[in-house]
N, C-alpha and C positions, 0 to 999 in steps of 0.2 A: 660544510664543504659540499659542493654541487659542480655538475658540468655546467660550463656558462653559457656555453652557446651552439648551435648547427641541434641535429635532430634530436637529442636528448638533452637540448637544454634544460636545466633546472630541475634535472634528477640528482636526487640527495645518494652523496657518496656517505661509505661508512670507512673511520680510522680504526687501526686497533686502541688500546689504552696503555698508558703510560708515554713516557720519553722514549723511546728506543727510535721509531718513526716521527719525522718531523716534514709531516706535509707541507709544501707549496701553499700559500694562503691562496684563497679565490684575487685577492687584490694582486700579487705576483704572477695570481698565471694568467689573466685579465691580462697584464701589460707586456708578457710573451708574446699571447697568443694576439693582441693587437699587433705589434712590433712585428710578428712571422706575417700576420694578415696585411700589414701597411705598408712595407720595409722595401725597397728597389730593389735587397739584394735576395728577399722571398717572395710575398704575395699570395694570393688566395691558392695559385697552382702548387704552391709548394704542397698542400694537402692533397689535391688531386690524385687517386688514386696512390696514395707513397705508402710502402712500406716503413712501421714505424718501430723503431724501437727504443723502449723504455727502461733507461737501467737504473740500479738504486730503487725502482717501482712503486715501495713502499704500497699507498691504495692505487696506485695505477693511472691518478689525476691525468697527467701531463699524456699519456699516451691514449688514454680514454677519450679525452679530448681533441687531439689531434684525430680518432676516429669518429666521432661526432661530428668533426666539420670536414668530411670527405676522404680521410685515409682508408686507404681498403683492407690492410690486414696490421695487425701491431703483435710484438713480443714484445712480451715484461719479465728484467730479469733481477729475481729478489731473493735473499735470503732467511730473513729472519721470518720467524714463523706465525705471530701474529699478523706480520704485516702483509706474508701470503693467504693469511686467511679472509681478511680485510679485501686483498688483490682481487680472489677466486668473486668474495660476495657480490663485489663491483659490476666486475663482467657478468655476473650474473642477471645483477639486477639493470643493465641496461642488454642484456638479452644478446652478448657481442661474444657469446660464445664462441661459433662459426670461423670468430675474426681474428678471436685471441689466442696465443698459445702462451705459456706460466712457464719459464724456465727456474727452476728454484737452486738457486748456487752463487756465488761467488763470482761478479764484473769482471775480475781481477783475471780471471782464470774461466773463462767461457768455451761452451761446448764450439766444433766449429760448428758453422752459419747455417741454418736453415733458409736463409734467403739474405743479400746484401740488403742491408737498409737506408733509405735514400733519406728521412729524417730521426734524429737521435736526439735523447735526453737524456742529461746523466745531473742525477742530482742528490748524489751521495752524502753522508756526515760531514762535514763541514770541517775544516784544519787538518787532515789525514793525509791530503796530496793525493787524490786518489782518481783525480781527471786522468789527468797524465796518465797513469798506470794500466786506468779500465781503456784510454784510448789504443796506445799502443797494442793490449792485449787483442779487444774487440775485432782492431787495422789487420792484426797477426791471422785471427780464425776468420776472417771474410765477411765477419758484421757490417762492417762500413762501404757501402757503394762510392763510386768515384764520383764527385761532386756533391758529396750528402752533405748536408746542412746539419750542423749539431750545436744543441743547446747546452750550455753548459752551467751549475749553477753552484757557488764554490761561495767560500763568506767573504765580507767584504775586504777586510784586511789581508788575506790570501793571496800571493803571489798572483799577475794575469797570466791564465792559461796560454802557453806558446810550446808547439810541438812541431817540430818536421813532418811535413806533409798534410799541413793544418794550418790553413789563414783566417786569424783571425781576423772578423770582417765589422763585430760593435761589442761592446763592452758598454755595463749599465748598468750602477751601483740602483738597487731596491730597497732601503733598511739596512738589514745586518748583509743581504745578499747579494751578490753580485753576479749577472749574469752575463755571459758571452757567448757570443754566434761566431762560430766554426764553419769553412766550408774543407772538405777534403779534398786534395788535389785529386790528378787525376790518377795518379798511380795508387790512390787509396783503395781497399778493398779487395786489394790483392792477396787470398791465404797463402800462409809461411808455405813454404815446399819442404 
């Protein structure tokens, strides 16, 4: 596994071992990260400066990446403890210390927002229903900027992700994976009172 492209291309990520984390293959995030880069409704500015965050993190792939090709600061929010140890080494090893902050807990139930985040990736256990749940959650503490773009990556068989206050904007079966682009309306991002 490696970042694929922008200033740390082709630095080698580390996974932890076993099943528990199941990384994004480099061929999956290759056709995201085309797809955010080629897409009318993203394009290269979608990275420009965005705040990013990374839920489900596992190694940090999908958010590491999006800072690599021009996002200025990224959250990763993961729970299990190899996969935060794997998270930490990452950022480490591409030196994104400075950029990154490691929230270690539970999508479902998140701190509130240290910053609204205008691109999002959630790429959780697969068959759990657990889009839905981290969105609403995330929407409730102020994670989510009005208009952010969020990736979403659920298995293929799995209901398509559809939420109030969420259009979905493409859907695109990968293998066993299927992913969909999210944009938040405008009243997203608003913390619960």
């Amino acid at each position: 596994m490696r970042i694929i492209a922008g200033r740390w291309k082709g630095r080698a990520l580390s996974a932890p071992p076993g099943l528990t984390t199941r990384p994004t293959s480099d061929r999956a995030r290759q056709a995201i990260f085309d797809q955010l880069w080629h897409a009318p409704w993203a394009g290269r500015a979608v990275f420009d400066n965005a705040v990013v965050l990374d839920c489900f993190a596992g190694t940090g792939a999908m958010g590491l990446e999006a800072l690599s090709r021009g996002a200025a600061r990224g959250f990763f929010m993961e729970q299990d403890r190899a996969a935060l140890a794997a998270l930490r080494a990452n950022i480490a090893a591409c030196k994104a210390g400075d950029d990154c902050r490691v929230i270690a807990g539970d999508v479902t139930a998140p701190p509130i927002a240290a910053a609204p985040c205008s691109l999002v990736f959630l790429d959780p256990p697969y068959g759990k229903g657990l889009v839905p749940r981290a969105l609403a959650a995330l929407q409730a503490k102020g994670w989510i900027a009005p208009g952010a773009l969020i990736i979403a990556e659920t298995g293929r068989d799995e209901e398509a992700v559809a939420l109030p206050g969420f259009e979905v904007i493409s859907t695109r079966d990968h293998g066993a994976a299927r992913l969909s682009a999210l944009r938040a309306t405008a009243h997203c991002g608003e913390a619960a009172s």
